[in-house]
N, C-alpha and C positions, 0 to 999 in steps of 0.2 A: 497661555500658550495656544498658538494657533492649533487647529485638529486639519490633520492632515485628508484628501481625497477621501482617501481609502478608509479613515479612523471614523467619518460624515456615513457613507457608505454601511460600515458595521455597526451602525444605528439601528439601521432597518433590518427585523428579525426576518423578512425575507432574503436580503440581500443573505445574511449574516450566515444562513441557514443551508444557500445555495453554495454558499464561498466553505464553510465547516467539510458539507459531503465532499465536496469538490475536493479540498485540500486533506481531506483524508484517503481521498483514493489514491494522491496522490503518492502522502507517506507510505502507503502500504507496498504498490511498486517500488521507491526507493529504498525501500527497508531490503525487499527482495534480493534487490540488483547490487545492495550493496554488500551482504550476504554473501551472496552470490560470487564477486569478487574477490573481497576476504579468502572465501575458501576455495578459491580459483579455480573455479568449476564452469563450463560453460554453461551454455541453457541448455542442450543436449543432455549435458553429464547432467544436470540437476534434475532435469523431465524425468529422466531413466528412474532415479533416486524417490520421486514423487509420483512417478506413475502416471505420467501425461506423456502432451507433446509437448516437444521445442516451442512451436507457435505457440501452445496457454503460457506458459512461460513466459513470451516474451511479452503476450496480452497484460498479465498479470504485473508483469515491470512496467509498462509506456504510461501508468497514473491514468488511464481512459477507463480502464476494466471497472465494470459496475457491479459482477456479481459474485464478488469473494464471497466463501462461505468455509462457516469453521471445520469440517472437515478435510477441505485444500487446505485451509491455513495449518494448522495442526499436523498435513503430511505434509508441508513444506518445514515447516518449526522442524520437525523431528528429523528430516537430510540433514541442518543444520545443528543439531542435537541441540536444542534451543526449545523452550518453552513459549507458549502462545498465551498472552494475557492480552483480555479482552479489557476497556474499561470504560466507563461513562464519566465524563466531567464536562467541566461549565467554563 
């Protein structure tokens, strides 16, 4: 079977490495936003509940934000009375 672009691409443990961070920032925003949703809360209501602003909020959805840290995450888990598990895998 042919290897697709992208499957050439996750060869290279640079590329592989750049695309991993990349695509974890970006689940971690959508994790939020979806959350978020669910419990029909705007980003105001949920800032209030986390103890930010609207704006990190919304930084923390758009998948760009670079500097989660388990603290936020843990007050954000906890608005959602939801557990923060951390993990490493391959």
């Amino acid at each position: 079977m042919k290897k697709t672009i992208f499957e050439k691409e996750m060869e290279d443990p640079k590329f592989k490495a750049i695309y991993d961070e990349i695509s974890a920032q970006i689940d971690i925003g959508e994790q939020i936003a979806e959350l978020r949703h669910r419990s029909k809360l705007t980003q105001l209501q949920l800032a209030k509940k986390v103890k930010t602003s609207r704006t990190a909020i919304a930084r923390y959805e758009s998948g760009e934000y670079e500097s989660f840290n388990i603290k936020t995450l843990t007050r954000i888990a906890r608005a959602f009375r939801k557990n923060l598990k951390i993990s490493f895998s391959s």
